[in-house]
C-alpha positions, 0 to 999 in steps of 0.5 A: 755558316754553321759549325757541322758545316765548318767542320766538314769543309776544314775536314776535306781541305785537311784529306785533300791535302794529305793524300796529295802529300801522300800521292804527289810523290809517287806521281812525280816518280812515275813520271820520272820513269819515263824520261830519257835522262841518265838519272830518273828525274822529272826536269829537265825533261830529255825525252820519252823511254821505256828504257828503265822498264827493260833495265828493271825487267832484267835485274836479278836482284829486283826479282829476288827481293820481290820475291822476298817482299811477297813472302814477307807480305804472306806471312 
C-alpha cells in the first residue's frame, strides 16, 4: 500500500466518521418525532404519531422565533 493511498483511505474513515458524528443525532431526533411517548425519545418505541407535528404546528412561539431566525439569517 502506498502512502497517497494510505492517506486517501485514513481520510474517508476520518469523513465518514465525522458527519455520521455530525448527522447521527439529527437522525435520532427525527426519528424521536414520530413516536407515540409522552417525551420525544427514540426507546421504548410507543407507537407512530404526528402528534408533535400538530402540537409544533400551533405553537405561537415557534412561529415568532422562526420568524426571528429568518430575519437574523437575512441580515
Amino acid at each position: 500500500m502506498t502512502a497517497a493511498r494510505f492517506r486517501r483511505l485514513l481520510t474517508g474513515a476520518y469523513l465518514v466518521l465525522f458527519f455520521g458524528y455530525l448527522f447521527l443525532p439529527l437522525g435520532i431526533m427525527a426519528a424521536a418525532t414520530f413516536n407515540s411517548s409522552r417525551f420525544p425519545t427514540v426507546t421504548p418505541w410507543m407507537g407512530f404519531t404526528l402528534s408533535w407535528f400538530q402540537a409544533l404546528w400551533g405553537d405561537q412561539r415557534m412561529w415568532a422565533a422562526l420568524g426571528t431566525s429568518l430575519i437574523v439569517g437575512a441580515g
